[in-house]
C-alpha positions in Angstrom: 29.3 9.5 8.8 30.1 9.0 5.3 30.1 11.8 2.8 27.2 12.3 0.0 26.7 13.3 -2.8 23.7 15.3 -3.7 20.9 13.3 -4.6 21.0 13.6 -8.0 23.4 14.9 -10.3 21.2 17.2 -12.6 17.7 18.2 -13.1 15.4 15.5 -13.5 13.5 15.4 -16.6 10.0 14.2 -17.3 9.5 11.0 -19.3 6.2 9.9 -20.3 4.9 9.1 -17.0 2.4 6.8 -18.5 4.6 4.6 -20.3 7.5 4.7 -17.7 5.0 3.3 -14.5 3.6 0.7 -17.1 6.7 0.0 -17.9 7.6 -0.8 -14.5 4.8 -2.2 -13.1 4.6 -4.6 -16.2 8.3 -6.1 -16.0 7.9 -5.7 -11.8 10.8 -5.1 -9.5 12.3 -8.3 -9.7 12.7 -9.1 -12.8 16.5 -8.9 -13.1 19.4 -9.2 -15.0 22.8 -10.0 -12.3 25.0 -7.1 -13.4 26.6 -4.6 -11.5 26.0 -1.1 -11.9 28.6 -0.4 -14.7 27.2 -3.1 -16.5 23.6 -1.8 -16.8 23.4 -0.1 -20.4 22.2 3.1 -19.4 24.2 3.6 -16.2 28.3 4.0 -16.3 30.6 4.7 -13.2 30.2 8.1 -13.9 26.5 8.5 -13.4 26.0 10.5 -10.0 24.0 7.4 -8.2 25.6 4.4 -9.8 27.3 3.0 -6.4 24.0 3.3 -4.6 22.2 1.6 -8.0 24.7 -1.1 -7.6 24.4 -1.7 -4.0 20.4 -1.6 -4.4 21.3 -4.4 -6.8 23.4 -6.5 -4.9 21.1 -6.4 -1.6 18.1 -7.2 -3.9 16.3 -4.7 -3.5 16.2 -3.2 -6.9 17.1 -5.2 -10.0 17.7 -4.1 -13.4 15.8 -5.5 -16.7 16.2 -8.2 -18.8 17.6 -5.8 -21.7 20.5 -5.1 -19.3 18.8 -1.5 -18.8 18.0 -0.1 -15.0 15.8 3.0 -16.0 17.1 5.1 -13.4 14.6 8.3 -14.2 11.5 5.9 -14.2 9.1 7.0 -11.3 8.6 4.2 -9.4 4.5 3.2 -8.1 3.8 3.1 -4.4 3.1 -0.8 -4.9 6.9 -1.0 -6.0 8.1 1.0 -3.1 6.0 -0.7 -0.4 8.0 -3.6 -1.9 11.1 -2.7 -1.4 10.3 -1.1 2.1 9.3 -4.7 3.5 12.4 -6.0 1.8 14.9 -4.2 3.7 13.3 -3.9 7.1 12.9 -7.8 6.7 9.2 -8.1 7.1 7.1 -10.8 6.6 4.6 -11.3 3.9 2.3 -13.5 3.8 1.2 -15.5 0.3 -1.4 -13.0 -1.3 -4.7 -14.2 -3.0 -5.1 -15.1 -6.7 -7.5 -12.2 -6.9 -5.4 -9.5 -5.3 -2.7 -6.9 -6.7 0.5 -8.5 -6.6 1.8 -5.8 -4.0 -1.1 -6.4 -1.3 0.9 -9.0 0.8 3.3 -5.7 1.3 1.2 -3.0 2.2 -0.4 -6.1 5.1 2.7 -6.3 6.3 3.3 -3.1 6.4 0.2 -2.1 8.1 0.7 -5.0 11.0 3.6 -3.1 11.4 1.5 0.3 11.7 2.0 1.9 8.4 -0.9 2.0 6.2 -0.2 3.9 2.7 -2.7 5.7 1.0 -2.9 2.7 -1.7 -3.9 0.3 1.2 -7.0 -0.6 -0.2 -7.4 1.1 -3.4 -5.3 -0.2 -6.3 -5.4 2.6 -8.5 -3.5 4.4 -5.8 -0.8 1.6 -5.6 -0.3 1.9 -9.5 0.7 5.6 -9.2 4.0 7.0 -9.2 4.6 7.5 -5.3 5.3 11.2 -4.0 8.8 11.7 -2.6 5.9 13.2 0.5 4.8 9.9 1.6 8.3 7.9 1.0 9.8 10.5 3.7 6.7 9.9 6.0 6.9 6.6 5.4 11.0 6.3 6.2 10.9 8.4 9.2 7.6 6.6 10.7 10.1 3.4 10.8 12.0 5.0 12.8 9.5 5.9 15.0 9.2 9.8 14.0 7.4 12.4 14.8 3.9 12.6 12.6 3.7 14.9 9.9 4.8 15.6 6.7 7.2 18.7 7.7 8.8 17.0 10.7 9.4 13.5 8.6 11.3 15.9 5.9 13.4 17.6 8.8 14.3 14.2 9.8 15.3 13.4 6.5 17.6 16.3 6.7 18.9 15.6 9.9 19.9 12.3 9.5 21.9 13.0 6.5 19.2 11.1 4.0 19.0 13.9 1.4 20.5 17.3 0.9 17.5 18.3 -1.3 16.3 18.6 -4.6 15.3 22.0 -5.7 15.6 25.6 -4.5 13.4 26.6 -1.8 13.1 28.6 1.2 11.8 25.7 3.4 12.9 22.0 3.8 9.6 20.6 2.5 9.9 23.1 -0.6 13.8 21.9 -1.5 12.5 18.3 -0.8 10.1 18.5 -3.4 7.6 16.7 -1.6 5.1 16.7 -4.4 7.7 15.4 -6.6 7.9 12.0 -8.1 10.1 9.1 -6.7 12.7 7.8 -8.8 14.3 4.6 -9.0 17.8 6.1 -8.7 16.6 8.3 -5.8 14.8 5.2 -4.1 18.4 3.5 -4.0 20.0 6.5 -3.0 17.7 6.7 0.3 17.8 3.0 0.9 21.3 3.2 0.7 21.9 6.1 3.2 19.6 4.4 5.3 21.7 0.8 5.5 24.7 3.2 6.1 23.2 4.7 8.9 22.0 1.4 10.5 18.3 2.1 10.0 17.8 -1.8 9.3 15.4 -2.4 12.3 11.5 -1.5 12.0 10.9 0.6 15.3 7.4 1.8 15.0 4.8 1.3 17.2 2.1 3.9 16.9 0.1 3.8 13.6 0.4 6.3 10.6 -2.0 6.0 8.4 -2.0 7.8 5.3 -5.2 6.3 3.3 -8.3 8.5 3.0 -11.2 7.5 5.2 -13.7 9.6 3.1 -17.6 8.5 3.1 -20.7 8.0 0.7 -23.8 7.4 0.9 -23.1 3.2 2.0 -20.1 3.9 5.0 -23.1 7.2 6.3 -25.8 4.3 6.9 -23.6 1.6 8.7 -20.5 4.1 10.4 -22.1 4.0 13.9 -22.4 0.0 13.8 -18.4 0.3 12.9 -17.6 2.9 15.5 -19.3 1.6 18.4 -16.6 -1.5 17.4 -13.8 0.6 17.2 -13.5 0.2 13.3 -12.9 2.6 10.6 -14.4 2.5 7.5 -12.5 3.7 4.1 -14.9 4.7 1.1 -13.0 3.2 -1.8 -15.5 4.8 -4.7 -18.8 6.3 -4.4 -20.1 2.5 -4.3 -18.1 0.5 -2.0 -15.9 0.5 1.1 -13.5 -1.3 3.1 -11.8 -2.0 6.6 -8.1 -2.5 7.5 -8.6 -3.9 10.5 -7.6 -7.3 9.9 -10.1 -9.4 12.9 -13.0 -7.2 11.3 -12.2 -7.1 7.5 -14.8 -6.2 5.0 -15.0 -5.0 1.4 -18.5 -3.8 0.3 -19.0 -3.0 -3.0 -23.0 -2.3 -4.4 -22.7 -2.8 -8.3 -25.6 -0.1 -9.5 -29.0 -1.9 -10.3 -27.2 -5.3 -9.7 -26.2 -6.8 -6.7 -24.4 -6.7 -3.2 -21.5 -7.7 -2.9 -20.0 -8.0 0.8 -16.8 -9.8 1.4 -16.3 -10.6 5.4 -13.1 -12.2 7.0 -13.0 -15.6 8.7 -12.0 -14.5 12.0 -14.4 -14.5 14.9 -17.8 -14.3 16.0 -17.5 -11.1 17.0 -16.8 -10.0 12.8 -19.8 -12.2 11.9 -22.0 -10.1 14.3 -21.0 -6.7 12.8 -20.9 -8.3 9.4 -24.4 -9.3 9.3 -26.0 -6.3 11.4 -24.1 -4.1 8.3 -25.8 -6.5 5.9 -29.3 -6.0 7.2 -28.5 -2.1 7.3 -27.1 -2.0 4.3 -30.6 -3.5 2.6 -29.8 -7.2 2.8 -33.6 -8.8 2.3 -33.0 -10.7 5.3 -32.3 -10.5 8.9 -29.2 -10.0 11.4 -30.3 -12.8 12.7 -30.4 -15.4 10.0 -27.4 -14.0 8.1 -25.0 -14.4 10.6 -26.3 -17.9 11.3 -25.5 -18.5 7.6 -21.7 -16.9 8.3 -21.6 -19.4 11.1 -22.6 -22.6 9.2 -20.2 -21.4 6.4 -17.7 -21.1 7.8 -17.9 -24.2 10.1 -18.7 -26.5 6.7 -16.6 -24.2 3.9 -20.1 -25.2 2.7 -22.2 -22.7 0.4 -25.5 -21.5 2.4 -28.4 -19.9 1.5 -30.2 -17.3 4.1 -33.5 -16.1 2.4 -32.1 -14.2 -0.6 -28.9 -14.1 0.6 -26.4 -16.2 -1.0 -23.6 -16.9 1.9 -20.0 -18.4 -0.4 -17.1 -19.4 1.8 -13.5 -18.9 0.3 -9.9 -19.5 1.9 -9.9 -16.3 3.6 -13.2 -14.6 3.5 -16.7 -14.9 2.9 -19.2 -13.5 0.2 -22.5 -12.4 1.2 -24.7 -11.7 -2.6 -28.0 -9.8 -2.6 -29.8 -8.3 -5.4 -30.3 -4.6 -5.1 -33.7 -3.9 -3.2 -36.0 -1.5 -4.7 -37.5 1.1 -2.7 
C-alpha cells in the first residue's frame, strides 16, 4: 500500500460557487490543454495534489483549460463527476439526444449499471456542485458496498481512500460529507482508487439516490405504475418521470396549456401503461384509441392523430400532446 498524503494540504476556501460551476460546466471536462501537472499555471510540484492532478491528466480523466490553468479549488457538478465515474470504470455510453444535457448518456450508463444519482432525471441537480456524500456512496456502491451513507464513508476509510477533511468526532463528520467536491480532491480519490485496483464495476444491487417525491399528477396514475413494477419520480410540482428504461416516460402538464407525455419505443407492454396514464391523466380520449395511435406510430415513424390527441414519433420516444381539459 502506498503512502498518502492527506487529502488536501490546507483549508479549503470558498470561491464564488456560482461563477466557479459555470465556469466549469461552460468550458466542460474535456476541454484540455496536454500539459503535465507542473505545467498548469496555477499548480507547481509543490502543490499537495499535483502528482494525482497529473496522473488524472494523463489517464484522461480530468484535463486542464485552454489558458493552461487546472482550477484545482473549483467544485466540480455531479454531471462532471458522473463523467468521470464512467470514464474510469470503462462504461459504455451511448450517443445522447440533441435535446438532452450533455451528461445524460453518463448518468444511463450509470444507472444500467445500478447507480442512479440524484441528478438522474432532473438537470438542475446535475448542474450543482456534487457533495463529497454522494461521491463516497457512489465509490463504494462500485465496489459493491454496503448501503448507506455512514458505511460508504467507513469504507472510504478503510480502504485507505481519504484520511479526512476536518475535525470531528465521527468518520462522516471528518469526511465532510456535506462538503463540496473539488477537482483536486476528485483526482486524489480516483487516483487512490487506480492504486488500489478498483478499476472493475462490481455492483449488482441498485442504489438509488434520486428523490421519488409525488404531486398532484404521479397521486392519480402511481397505482397503474406500481401494479407494473415502476417508480415514478416527481421532477417539479408539474411533471414526472421513470428510469426504468423498457417503461420510460416524462410527463410534464404546462399550466393552462397543454400535455405533454413523452413514451419510449420499447414494447407493447409500455404502450399499454402509457396510454392507460394518458386517459388517467385527462387525455380527451380513450386507452383504447391512444394506444392504437402509439402502435401505428411507431410502426410508420408516421405522425397520428387519436381524437384530440396528437401522437409525434421521434428516434427514441414518442410525444403524446393534449390541451389541458377543463373541469
Amino acid at each position: 500500500m502506498i503512502p498518502f498524503k492527506q487529502e488536501h494540504g490546507r483549508p479549503f476556501h470558498w470561491k464564488s460557487a456560482f461563477a466557479s460551476v459555470f465556469l466549469v460546466s461552460f468550458m466542460y471536462i474535456s476541454m484540455a490543454v496536454n500539459a503535465e501537472a507542473a505545467d498548469f499555471t496555477d499548480v507547481d510540484d509543490n502543490y499537495w495534489a499535483s502528482e494525482e492532478i497529473q496522473w488524472s491528466q494523463e489517464h484522461e480523466l480530468l484535463q486542464g483549460y485552454e489558458d493552461g490553468s487546472f482550477h484545482p479549488g473549483d467544485e466540480m457538478t455531479e454531471a462532471q463527476f458522473s463523467t468521470i465515474l464512467t470514464r474510469h470504470f470503462g462504461l459504455d455510453t451511448e450517443a445522447g439526444m440533441e435535446e438532452q444535457h450533455w451528461a445524460q448518456p453518463a448518468y444511463s450508463a450509470l444507472s444500467r449499471q445500478s447507480l442512479r444519482l440524484p441528478g438522474l432525471r432532473e438537470n438542475a441537480v446535475k448542474n450543482r456542485a456534487v457533495t463529497r456524500g454522494t461521491i463516497a456512496q457512489a465509490l463504494a456502491h462500485s465496489q459493491a458496498g454496503e448501503p448507506g451513507l455512514k458505511e460508504a464513508v467507513a469504507w472510504m476509510f478503510e480502504e485507505s481512500l481519504t484520511t479526512g477533511r476536518q475535525e470531528g468526532d465521527t468518520q462522516t463528520e471528518r469526511f465532510d460529507v456535506n462538503g463540496k467536491l473539488t477537482r483536486a480532491q476528485a483526482a486524489v480519490f480516483f487516483k487512490r482508487l487506480h492504486d488500489n485496483g478498483y478499476t472493475v464495476w462490481k455492483a449488482d444491487e441498485l442504489l438509488d439516490m434520486t428523490s421519488e417525491g409525488s404531486n398532484q399528477y404521479t397521486e392519480m396514475v402511481r397505482p397503474l405504475y406500481n401494479e407494473a413494477g415502476v417508480t415514478l419520480y416527481a421532477q417539479n410540482a408539474n411533471s414526472f418521470a421513470t428510469a426504468n428504461e423498457e417503461y420510460y416516460h416524462l410527463f410534464q402538464a404546462y399550466q393552462g396549456e397543454k400535455r405533454e407525455f413523452a413514451v419510449a419505443r420499447t414494447t407493447r407492454d409500455n404502450f399499454e401503461l402509457a396510454a392507460d396514464a394518458a386517459e388517467t391523466l385527462g387525455a380527451p380520449e380513450s386507452a383504447e384509441d391512444i394506444l392504437e395511435g402509439l402502435i401505428a406510430a411507431d410502426e410508420s415513424s408516421d405522425s397520428q392523430e387519436a381524437g384530440a390527441v396528437e401522437i409525434i414519433p421521434r428516434t427514441s420516444d414518442i410525444f403524446l400532446l393534449w390541451e389541458e381539459q377543463n373541469e
